[in-house]
N, C-alpha and C positions, 0 to 999 in steps of 0.2 A: 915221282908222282906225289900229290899232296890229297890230304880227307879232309872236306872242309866239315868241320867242327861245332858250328854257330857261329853265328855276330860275324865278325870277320876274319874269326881264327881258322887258320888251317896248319896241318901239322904234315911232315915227311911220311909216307907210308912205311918206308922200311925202316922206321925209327919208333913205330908203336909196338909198344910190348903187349898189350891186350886192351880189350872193351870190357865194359863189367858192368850189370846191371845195378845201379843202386837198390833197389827192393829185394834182391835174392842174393847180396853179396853182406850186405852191413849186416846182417844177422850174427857174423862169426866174431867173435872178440878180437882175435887178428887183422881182419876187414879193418876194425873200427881202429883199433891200435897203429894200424899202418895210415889209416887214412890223416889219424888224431896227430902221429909224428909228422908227417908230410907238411902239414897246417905250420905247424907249433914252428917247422925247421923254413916255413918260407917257401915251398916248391911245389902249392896249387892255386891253381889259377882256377875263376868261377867265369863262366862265359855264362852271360846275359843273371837277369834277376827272376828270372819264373822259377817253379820248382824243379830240384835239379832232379836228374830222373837216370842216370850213368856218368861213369867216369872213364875217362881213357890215361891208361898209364903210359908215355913217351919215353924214351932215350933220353939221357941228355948225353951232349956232346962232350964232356968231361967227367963231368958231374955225376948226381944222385939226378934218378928220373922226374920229368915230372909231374902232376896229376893235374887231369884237366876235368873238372867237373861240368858238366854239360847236360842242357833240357831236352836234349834229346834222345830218345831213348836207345838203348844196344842195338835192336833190331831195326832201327831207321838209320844208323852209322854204319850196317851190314850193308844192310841194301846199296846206299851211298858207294860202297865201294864195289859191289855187285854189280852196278847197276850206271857204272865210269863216271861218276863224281867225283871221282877223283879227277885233279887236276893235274897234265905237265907242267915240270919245269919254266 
């Protein structure tokens, strides 16, 4: 099953490690250090151009995970999944 994400990104469900609200997460020095390596190392993707408003951190398939920053906020990618926006296969 896949979470669709924005724009035309969608991601595996059982391959997300969490949702994270950008407003109550970037507070923490770690938040922003993890977020700031992610960047520097190549492995976040920005879906759309409004202001980003949460992140979802993915699996990756070999690799280091990877961060999807996203204008939607935590509680509407809940719901989404909640609520079977999720999509099959």
């Amino acid at each position: 099953m896949y979470l669709h994400l924005g724009q035309s990104v969608m991601v595996r469900e059982k391959d997300i490690v969490g949702v994270f609200d950008l407003d109550n997460t970037t507070w923490s020095f770690r938040t922003r250090g993890f977020l700031e390596r992610a960047e520097r190392e190549g492995h976040v993707v920005a879906i759309g151009d409004d202001l980003p408003r949460s992140f979802v951190l993915v699996r990756g398939p070999d690799g280091p995970p990877t961060v999807y920053i996203t204008q939607l906020t935590a509680a509407t990618l809940q719901k989404r999944a909640e609520n079977g926006s999720i999509f099959d296969q």
